[in-house]
C-alpha positions as CSV (number, residue, x, y, z in Angstrom):
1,X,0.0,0.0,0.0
2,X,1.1,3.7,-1.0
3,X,-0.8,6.5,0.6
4,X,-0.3,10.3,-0.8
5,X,-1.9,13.6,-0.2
6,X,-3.9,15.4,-2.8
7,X,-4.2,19.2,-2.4
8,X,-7.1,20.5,-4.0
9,X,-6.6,23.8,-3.2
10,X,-7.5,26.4,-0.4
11,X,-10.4,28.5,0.3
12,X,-11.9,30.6,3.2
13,X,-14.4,30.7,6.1
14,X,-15.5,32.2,9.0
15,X,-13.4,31.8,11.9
16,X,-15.9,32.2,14.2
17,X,-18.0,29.4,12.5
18,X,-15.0,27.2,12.4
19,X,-14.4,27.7,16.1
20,X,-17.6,27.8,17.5
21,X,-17.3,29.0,21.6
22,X,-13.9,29.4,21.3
23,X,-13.2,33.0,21.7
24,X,-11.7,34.7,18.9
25,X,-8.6,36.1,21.6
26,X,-8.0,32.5,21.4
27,X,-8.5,31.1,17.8
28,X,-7.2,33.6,16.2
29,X,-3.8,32.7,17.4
30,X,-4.5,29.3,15.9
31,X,-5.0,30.6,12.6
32,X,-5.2,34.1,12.1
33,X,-7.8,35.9,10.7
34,X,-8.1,38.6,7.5
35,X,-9.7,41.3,8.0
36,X,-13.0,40.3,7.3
37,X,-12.7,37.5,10.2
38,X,-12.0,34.5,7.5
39,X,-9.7,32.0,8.1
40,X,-7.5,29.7,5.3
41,X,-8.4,26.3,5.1
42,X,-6.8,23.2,2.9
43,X,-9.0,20.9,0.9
44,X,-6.7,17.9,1.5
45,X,-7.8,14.7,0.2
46,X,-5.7,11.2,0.4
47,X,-5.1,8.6,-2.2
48,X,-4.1,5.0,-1.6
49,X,-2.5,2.7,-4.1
50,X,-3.7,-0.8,-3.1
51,X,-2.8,-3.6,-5.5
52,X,-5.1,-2.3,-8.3
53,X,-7.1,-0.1,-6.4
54,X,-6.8,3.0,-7.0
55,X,-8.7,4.8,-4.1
56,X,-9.2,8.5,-3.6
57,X,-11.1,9.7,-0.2
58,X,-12.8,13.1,-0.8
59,X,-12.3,15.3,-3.6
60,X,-12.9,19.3,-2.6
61,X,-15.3,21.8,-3.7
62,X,-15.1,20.9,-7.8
63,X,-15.4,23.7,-10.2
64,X,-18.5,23.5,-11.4
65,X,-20.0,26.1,-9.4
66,X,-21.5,29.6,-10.2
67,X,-18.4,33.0,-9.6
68,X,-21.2,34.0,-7.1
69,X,-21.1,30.8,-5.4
70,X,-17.1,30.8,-5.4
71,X,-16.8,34.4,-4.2
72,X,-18.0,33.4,-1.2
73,X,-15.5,31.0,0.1
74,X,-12.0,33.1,-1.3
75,X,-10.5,30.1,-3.7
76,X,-6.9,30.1,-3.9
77,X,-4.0,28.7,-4.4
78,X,-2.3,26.7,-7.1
79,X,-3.4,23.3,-6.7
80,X,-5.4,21.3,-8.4
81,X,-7.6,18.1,-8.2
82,X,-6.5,16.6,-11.8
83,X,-3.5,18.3,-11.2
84,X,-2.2,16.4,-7.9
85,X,-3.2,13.1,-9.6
86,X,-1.4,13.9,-12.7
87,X,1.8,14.9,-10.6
88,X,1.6,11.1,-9.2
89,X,0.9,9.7,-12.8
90,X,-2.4,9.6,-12.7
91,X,-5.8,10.8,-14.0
92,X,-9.3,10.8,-12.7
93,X,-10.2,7.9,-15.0
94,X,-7.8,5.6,-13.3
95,X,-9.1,6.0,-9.8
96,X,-11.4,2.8,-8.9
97,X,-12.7,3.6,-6.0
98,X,-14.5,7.1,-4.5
99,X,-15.0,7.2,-0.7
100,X,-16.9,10.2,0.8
101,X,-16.9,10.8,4.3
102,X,-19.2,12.9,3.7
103,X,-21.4,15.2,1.3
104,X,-21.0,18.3,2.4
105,X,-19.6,20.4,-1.1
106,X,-16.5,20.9,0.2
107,X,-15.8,17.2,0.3
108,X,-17.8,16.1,-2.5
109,X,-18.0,18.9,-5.0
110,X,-15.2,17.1,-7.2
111,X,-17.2,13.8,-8.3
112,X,-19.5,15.7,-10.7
113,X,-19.0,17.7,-13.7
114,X,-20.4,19.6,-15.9
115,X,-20.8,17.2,-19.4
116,X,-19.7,19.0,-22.5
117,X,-22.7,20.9,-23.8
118,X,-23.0,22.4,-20.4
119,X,-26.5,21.4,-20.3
120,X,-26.5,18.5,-17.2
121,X,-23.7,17.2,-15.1
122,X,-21.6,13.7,-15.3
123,X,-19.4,12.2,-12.6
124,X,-15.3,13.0,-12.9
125,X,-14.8,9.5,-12.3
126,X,-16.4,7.4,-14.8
127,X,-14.4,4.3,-14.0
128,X,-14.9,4.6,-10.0
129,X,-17.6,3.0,-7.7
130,X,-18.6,6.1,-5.5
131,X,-19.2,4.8,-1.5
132,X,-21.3,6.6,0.8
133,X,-23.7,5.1,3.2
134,X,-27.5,4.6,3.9
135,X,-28.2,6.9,6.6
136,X,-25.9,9.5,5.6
137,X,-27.4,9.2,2.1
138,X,-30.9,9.8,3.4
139,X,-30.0,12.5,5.3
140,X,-28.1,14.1,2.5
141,X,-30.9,13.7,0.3
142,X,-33.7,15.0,2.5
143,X,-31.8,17.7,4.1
144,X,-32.5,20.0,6.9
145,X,-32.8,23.3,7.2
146,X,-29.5,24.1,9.0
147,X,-27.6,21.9,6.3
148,X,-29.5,22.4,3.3
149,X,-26.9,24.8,2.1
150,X,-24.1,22.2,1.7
151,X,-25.7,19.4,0.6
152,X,-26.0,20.5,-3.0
153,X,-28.1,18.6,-5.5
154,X,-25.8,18.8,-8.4
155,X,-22.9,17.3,-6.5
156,X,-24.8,14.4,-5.1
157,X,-27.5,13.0,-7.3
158,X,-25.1,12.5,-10.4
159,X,-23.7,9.9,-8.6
160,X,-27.0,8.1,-8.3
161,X,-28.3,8.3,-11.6
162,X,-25.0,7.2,-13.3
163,X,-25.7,4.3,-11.7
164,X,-21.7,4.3,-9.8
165,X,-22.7,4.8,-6.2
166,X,-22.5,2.0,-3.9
167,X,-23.6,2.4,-0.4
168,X,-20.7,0.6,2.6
169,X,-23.8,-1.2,4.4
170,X,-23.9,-3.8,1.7
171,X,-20.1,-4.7,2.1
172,X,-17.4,-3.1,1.7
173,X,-13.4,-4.3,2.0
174,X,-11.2,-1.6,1.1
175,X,-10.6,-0.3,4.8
176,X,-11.8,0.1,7.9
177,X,-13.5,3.0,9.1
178,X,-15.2,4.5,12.5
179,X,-18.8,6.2,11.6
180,X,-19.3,9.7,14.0
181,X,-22.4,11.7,13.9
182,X,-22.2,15.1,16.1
183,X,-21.1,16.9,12.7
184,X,-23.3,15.5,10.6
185,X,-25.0,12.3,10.6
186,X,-23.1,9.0,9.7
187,X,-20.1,10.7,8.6
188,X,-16.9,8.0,8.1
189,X,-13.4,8.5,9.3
190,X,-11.4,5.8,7.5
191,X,-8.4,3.8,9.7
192,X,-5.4,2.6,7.6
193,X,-3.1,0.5,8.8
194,X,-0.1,1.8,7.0
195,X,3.7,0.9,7.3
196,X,3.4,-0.3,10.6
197,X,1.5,2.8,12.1
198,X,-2.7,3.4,12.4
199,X,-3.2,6.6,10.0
200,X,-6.8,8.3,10.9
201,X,-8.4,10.6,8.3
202,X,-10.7,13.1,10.4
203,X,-12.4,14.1,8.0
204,X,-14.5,17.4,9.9
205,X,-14.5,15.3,13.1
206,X,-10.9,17.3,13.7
207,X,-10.4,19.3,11.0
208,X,-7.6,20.5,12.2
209,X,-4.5,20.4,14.5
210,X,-6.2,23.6,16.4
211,X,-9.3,21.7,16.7
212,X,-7.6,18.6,18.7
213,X,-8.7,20.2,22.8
214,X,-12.2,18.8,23.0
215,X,-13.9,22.0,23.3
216,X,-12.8,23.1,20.0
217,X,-15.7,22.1,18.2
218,X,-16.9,23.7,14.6
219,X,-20.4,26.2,15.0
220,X,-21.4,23.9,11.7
221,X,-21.6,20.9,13.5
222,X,-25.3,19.5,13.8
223,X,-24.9,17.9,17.6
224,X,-21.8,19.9,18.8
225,X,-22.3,17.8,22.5
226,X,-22.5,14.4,20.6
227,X,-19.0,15.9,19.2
228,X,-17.3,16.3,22.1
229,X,-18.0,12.7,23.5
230,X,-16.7,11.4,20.2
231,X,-14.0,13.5,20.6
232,X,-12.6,12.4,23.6
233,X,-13.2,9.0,23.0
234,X,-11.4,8.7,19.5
235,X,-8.8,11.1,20.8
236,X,-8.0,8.7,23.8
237,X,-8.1,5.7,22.0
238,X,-6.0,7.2,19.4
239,X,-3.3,8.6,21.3
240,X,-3.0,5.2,23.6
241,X,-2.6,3.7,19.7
242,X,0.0,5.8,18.8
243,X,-1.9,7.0,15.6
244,X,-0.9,9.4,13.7
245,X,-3.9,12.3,12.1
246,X,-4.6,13.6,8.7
247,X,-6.2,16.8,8.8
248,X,-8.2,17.7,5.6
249,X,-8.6,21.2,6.9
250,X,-5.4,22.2,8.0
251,X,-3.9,24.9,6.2
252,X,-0.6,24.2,6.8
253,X,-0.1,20.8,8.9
254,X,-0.8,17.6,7.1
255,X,-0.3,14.6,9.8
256,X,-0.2,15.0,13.8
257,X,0.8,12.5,16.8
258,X,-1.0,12.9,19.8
259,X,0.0,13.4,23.3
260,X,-1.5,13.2,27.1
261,X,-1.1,16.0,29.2
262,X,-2.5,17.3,31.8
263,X,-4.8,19.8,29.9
264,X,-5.6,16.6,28.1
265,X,-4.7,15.3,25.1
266,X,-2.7,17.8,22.7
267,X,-1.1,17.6,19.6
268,X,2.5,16.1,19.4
269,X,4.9,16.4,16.1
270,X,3.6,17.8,12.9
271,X,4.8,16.3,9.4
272,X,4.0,15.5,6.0
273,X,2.4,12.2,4.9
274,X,5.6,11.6,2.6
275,X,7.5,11.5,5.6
276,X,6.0,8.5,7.4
């Protein structure tokens, strides 16, 4: 097995929304704010060459969307779905396998396209199986009020009518992964067992290394006190596991250790994925 980052480029929001309680004389330390209070974020995805698999877990915001749409969440940066694959050799018709933790558009927006007359949308990956699961799906679907605004039609139903998505409940052997709900409902963290260590992709669980003290929890989440029990629990049991974290959000720190103290648990070394 190979694992390897895939930078799909930056973008902003709120830091306020993206530390919920947590006062700004604190965050903004963390990650400092421009002037209009938004914060940089990465949209960092992770690929895994498995035999011949050829799996890629989230995808970022896409392009598809309207300026208007855009403008409000500051894209920047250089990087590129299609282009992170192509630096590895690769294209988005040679990855096999799509696995969303989630379908919020900042996660999913990549799997659909629009098709070449611009009049409808087709998935990115025609040669993948997409993998989501049955409650999440459902809830994604049907959304609520509070949620309706990331759970964007175009980016999710695509995948249904092409007739590629696959839902994890009816078996699925790729990986393992631990399902959390205080974000959103049924989101999946996947757990790799990778040269001899226990990599954990947290997905918006932790989205990043600022967000590891329990109390950090995002204003977006759905249940922000069903977060912080899950939290603490995957936070202990990963830290007595020596596991290392990938943060999709982190502007600037891909993996993490963890380590007790007597604040509780707290981040340890910082690296890249390349240097596992």
């Amino acid at each position: 097995m190979k694992l390897h980052t895939i930078n799909t480029g930056m973008f902003k929001l709120d830091g306020g929304a993206m530390f919920g309680v947590v006062p700004k004389t604190m965050w903004s330390k963390l990650n400092p704010p421009d002037e209009n209070n938004m914060c940089t974020w990465a949209m960092r995805c992770l690929l895994i060459e498995d035999g011949d698999k050829l799996i890629l877990i989230d995808n970022g915001i896409g392009n598809k969307q309207s300026d208007k749409f855009f403008g409000h969440y500051y894209l920047h940066g250089d990087d590129t779905l299609e282009k992170s694959l192509n630096a590895l050799g690769f294209g988005v018709d040679d990855v096999t396998d799509m696995f969303l933790t989630h379908l919020h558009f900042d996660h999913c927006g990549g799997s659909v396209k629009w098709n070449s007359a611009k009049d409808g949308y087709e998935t990115v990956f025609k040669n993948a199986t997409y993998w989501s699961n049955n409650k999440h799906w459902d809830w994604a679907t049907k959304p609520n009020a509070r949620e309706k605004a990331s759970f964007l039609t175009e980016n999710i139903m695509p995948m249904y009518d092409s007739g590629q998505l696959k839902f994890v409940d009816d078996g699925f052997d790729l990986f393992e992964f631990t399902e959390v709900f205080g974000h959103t409902e049924s989101m999946m963290l996947p757990v790799l067992n990778y040269k001899d260590k226990t990599i954990v992709y947290m997905a918006d669980l932790i989205p990043s290394a600022a967000h590891i003290p329990v109390p950090y929890v995002m204003g977006y989440d759905t249940r922000p006190l069903l977060t912080l029990g899950e939290k603490e629990t995957i936070l202990t049991e990963m830290q007595q596991k020596g596991a290392i974290l990938f943060f999709e959000h982190d502007p600037v720190n891909e993996c993490g250790t963890l380590v007790a103290t007597d604040k509780g648990i707290r981040l340890g070394e910082t690296f890249k994925l390349a240097d596992i």
